[in-house]
C-alpha positions as CSV (number, residue, x, y, z in Angstrom):
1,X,114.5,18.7,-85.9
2,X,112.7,21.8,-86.9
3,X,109.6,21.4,-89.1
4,X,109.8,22.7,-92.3
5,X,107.6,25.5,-93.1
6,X,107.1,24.2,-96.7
7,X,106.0,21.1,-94.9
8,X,103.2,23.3,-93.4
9,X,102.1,25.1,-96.5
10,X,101.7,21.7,-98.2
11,X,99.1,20.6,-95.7
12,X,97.1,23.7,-95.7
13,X,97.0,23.1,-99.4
14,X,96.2,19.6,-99.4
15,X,93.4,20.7,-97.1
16,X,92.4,24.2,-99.2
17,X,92.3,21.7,-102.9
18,X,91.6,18.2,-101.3
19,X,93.5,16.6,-103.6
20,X,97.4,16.2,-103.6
21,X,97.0,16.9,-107.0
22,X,96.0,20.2,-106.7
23,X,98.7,20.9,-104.0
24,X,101.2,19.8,-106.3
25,X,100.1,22.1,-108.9
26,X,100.3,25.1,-106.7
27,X,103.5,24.2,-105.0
28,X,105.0,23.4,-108.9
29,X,106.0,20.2,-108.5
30,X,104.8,16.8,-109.7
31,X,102.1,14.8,-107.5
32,X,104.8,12.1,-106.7
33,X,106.3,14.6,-105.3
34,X,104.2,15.6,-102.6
35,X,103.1,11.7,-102.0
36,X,106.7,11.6,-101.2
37,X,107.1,14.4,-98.8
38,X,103.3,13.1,-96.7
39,X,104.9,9.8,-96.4
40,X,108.3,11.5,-95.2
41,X,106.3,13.5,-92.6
42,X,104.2,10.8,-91.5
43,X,107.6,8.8,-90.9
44,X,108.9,11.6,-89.0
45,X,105.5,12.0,-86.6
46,X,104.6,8.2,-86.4
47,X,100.9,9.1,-87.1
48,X,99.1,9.1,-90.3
49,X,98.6,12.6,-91.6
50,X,96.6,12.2,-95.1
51,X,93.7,10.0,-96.1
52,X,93.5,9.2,-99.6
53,X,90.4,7.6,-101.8
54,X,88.9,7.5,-105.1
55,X,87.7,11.1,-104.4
56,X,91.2,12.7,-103.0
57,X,92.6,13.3,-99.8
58,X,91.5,14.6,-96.5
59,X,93.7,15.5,-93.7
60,X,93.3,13.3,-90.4
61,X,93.3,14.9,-87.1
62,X,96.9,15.2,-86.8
63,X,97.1,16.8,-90.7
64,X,94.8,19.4,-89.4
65,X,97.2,20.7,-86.7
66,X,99.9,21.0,-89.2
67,X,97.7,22.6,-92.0
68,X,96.7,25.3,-89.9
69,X,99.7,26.7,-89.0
70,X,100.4,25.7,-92.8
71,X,97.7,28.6,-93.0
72,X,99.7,31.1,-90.6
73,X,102.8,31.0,-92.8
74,X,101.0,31.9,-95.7
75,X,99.3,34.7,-93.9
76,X,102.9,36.3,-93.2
77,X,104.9,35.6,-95.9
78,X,101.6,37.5,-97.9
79,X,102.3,40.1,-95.0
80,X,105.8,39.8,-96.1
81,X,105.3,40.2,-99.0
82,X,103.2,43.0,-98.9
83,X,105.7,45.0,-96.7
84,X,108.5,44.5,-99.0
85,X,107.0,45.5,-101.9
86,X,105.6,49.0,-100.0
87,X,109.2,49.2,-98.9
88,X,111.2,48.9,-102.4
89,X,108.7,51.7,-104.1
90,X,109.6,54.0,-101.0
91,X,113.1,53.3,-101.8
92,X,113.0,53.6,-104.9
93,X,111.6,56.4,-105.2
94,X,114.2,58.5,-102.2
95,X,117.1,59.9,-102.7
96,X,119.2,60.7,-100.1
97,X,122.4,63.3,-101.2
98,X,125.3,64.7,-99.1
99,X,127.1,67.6,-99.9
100,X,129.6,70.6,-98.7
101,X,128.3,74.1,-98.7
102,X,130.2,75.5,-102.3
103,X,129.1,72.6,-103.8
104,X,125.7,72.9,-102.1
105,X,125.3,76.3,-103.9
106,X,127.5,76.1,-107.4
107,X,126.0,72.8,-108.8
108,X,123.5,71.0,-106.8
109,X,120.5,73.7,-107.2
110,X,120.0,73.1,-111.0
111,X,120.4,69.5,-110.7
112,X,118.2,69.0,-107.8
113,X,115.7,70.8,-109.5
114,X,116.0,68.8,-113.3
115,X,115.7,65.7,-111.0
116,X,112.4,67.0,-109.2
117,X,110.9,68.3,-112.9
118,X,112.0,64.3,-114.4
119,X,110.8,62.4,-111.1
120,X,108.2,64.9,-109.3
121,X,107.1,62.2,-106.8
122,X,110.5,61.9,-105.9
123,X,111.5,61.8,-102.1
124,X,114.8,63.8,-101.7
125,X,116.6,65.1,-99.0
126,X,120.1,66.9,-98.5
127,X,122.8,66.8,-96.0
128,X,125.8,69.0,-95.8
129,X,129.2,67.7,-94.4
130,X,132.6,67.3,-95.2
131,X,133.8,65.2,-97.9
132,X,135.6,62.6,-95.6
133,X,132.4,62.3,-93.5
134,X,130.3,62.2,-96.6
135,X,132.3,59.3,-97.9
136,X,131.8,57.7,-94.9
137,X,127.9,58.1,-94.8
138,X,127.8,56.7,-98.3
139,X,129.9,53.6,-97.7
140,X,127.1,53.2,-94.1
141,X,124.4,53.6,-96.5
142,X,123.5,56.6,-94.2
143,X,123.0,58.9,-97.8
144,X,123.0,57.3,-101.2
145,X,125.0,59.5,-103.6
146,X,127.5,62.4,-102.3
147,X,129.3,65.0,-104.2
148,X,132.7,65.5,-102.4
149,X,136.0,66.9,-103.4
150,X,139.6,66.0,-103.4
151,X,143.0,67.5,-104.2
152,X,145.1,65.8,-106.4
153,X,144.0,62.4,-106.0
154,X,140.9,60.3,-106.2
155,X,138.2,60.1,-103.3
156,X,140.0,56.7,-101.1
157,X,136.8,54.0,-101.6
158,X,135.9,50.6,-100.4
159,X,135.0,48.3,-103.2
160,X,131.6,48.4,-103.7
161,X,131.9,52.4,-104.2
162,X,132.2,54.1,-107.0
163,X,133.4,57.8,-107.6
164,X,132.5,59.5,-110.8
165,X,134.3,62.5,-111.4
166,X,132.3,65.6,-112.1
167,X,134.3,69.1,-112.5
168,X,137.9,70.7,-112.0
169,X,137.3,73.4,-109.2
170,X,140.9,75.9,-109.8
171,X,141.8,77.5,-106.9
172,X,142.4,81.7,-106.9
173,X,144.4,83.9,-104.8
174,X,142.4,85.5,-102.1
175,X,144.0,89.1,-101.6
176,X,142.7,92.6,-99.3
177,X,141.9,95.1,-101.9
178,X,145.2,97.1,-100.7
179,X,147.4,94.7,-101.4
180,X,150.2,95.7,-103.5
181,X,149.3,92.4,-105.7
182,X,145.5,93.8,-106.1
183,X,146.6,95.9,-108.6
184,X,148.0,93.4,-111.0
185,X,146.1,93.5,-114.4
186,X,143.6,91.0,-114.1
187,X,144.5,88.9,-116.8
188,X,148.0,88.6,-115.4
189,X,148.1,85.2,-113.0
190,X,150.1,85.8,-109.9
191,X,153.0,83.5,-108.6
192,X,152.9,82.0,-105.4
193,X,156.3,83.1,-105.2
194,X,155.5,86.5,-104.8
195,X,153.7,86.0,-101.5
196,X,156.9,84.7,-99.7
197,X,156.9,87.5,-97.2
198,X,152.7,87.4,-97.0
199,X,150.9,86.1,-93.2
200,X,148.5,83.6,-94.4
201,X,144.6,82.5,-93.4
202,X,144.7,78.7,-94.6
203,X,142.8,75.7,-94.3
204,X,143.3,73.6,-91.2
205,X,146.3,71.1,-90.9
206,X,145.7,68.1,-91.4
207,X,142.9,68.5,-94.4
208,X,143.3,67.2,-98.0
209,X,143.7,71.0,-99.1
210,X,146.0,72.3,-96.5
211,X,148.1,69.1,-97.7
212,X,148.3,70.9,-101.5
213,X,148.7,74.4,-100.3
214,X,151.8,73.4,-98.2
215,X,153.6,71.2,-100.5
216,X,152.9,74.2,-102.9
217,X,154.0,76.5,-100.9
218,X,157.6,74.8,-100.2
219,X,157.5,73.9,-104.3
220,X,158.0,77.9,-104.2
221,X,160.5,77.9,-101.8
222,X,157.4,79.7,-99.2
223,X,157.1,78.8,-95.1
224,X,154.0,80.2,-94.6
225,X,153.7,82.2,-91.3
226,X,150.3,81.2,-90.7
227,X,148.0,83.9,-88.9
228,X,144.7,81.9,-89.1
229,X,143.6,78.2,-90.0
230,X,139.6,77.2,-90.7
231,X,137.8,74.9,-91.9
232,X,136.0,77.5,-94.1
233,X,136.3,79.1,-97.8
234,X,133.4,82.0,-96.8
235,X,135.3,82.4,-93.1
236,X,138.9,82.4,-95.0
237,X,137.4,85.3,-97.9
238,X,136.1,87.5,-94.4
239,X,139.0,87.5,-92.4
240,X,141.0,88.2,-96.2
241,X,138.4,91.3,-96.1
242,X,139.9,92.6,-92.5
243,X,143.9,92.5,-93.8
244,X,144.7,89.6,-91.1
245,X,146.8,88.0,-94.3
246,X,145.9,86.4,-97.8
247,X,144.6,83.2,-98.7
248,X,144.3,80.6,-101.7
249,X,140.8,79.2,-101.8
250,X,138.7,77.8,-104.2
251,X,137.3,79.6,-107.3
252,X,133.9,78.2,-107.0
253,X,133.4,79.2,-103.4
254,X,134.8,83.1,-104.5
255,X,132.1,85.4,-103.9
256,X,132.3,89.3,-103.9
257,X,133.2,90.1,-100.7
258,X,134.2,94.3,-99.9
259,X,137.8,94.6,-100.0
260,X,138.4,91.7,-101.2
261,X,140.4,91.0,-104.8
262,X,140.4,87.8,-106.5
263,X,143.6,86.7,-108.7
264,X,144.6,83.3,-110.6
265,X,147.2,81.9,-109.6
266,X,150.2,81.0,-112.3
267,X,150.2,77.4,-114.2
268,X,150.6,74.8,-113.3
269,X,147.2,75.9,-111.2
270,X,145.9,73.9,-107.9
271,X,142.9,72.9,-107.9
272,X,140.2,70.7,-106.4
273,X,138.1,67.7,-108.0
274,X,134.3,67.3,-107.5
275,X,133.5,63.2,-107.8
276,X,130.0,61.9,-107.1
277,X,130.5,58.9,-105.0
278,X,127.8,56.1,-105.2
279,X,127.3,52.1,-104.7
280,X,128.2,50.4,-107.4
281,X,125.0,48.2,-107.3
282,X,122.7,50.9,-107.8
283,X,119.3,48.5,-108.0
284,X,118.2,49.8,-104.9
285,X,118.6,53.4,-105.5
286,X,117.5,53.8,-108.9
287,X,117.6,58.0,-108.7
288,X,121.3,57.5,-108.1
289,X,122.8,57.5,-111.8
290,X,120.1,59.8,-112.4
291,X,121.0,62.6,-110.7
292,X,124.7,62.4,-111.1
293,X,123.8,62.3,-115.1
294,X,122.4,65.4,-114.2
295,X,124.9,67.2,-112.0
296,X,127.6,66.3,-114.5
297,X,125.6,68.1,-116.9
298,X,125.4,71.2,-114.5
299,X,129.1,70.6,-114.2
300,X,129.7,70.8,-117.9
301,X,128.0,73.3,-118.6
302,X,130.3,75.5,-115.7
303,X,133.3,74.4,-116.9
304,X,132.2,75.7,-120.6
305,X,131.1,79.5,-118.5
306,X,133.9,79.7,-117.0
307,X,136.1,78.7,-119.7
308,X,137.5,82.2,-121.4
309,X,135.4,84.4,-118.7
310,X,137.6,87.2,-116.8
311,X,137.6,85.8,-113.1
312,X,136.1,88.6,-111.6
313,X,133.2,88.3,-114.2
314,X,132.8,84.5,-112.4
315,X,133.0,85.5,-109.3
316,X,130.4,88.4,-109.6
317,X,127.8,85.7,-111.1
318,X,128.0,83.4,-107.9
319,X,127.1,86.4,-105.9
């Protein structure tokens, strides 16, 4: 049978207070108690372990073996102690947040820096990925609190997850200056119909966006003659730039690029959603809810910019 490490601590404070009394105090329980639990060890070992008289109790030879390794657990679990409560103000204090690029450089600045103005010892650090990956690094507890994207549906989660949807990203027709489309009045949306005939650069098969753009593309009775796939808004917008084809992408990852022309697409209008995705139990990463309040402030306040602003005024500002 093993022995009982509360067993151990007793003795050593039997010995420390000479007294059961006293041990019984510290331990919090009653001194009947602990003359219970001697006479149970001194069952168990066959040898008498605690002298008792008018004046208290002294440990016999046998009490003093047990009481000093009594004096060893203490000594780690204050070591124990001590390490764990170093650890949990280092935790609490990092945050660790995953992104992907457009997200990276449309939202995450200004909330990055509100949360290192309102928690300046703050330990933060930033990965970039893709949102599938991200989801996975947050579910390993690899990164803390991710801002991903989906199209058309809500970030897929184990239970102890939790996605907190953050901003409606539309999606815009990515066209080569030239094109006979470029010349549409801005404020006239484009159909996707109208590109029936058009070679396209699109997202890679087999991604959550390429999903949308072909099933919206054979909604408008399109089979896209594909001339490029990537991974890659900024790669999609360069090889737009060259006249290789056209491309849908999404608004918040439009920059001005030269021969490049931006268009909305017709209602109903893809798009993609931004979610923060956390734990649930967010005791152990206090800065969690605190910086997705503030990115979904950041978010907020885009929708309300964009909201009534000529597309190519938004994409100019995210030059």
């Amino acid at each position: 049978m093993r022995i009982d490490p509360e067993q151990l601590r007793m003795f050593a404070l039997i010995d420390a207070h000479g007294s059961l009394a006293g041990a019984a105090a510290e331990l919090g329980v009653t001194p009947a108690a602990v003359t219970g639990r001697v006479a149970r060890a001194e069952r168990h070992w066959g040898v008498p372990l605690v002298l008792r008289d008018s004046r208290g109790a002294r440990l016999t030879e046998a009490g003093h073996q047990l009481a000093a390794h009594g004096r060893e657990v203490d000594a780690v679990c204050e070591l124990a102690e001590s390490a764990m409560s170093g650890a949990l103000t280092l935790v609490s204090r990092r945050l660790r947040v995953g992104t992907f690029m457009s997200a990276a450089l449309g939202v995450l600045p200004d909330a990055v820096t509100a949360l290192r103005h309102r928690f300046p010892d703050s330990d933060l650090s930033i990965v970039e990925g893709t949102s599938p990956t991200l989801r996975e690094q947050v579910a390993a507890g690899e990164v803390d609190v991710a801002v991903v994207g989906t199209y058309g549906e809500e970030p897929p989660l184990p239970g102890w997850l939790v996605a907190t949807p953050l901003f409606r990203d539309p999606l815009v027709l990515c066209l080569p200056s030239d094109h006979r489309l470029a010349a549409t009045p801005p404020s006239r949306p484009v159909r996707l119909a109208l590109l029936r005939d058009e070679r396209w650069i699109a997202i890679l098969a087999g991604e959550a966006a390429r999903a949308q753009f072909d099933a919206a593309a054979a909604g408008a009775g399109i089979e896209p003659s594909i001339s490029f796939e990537t991974e890659s808004y900024d790669v999609a917008q360069a090889l737009v730039a060259t006249g290789l084809g056209v491309a849908v992408i999404s608004q918040m990852a439009a920059r001005p690029v030269p021969g490049v022309t931006h268009r909305e697409l017709e209602r109903p209008r893809l798009h993609r959603e931004l979610w923060a995705v956390h734990a649930r139990d967010t005791r152990l990463t206090p800065l969690a809810p605190e910086f997705v309040t503030l990115v979904r402030r950041v978010c907020d306040d885009l929708t309300h910019r964009w909201a009534g602003t000529p597309l190519a005024e938004v994409v100019r500002a995210q030059s």
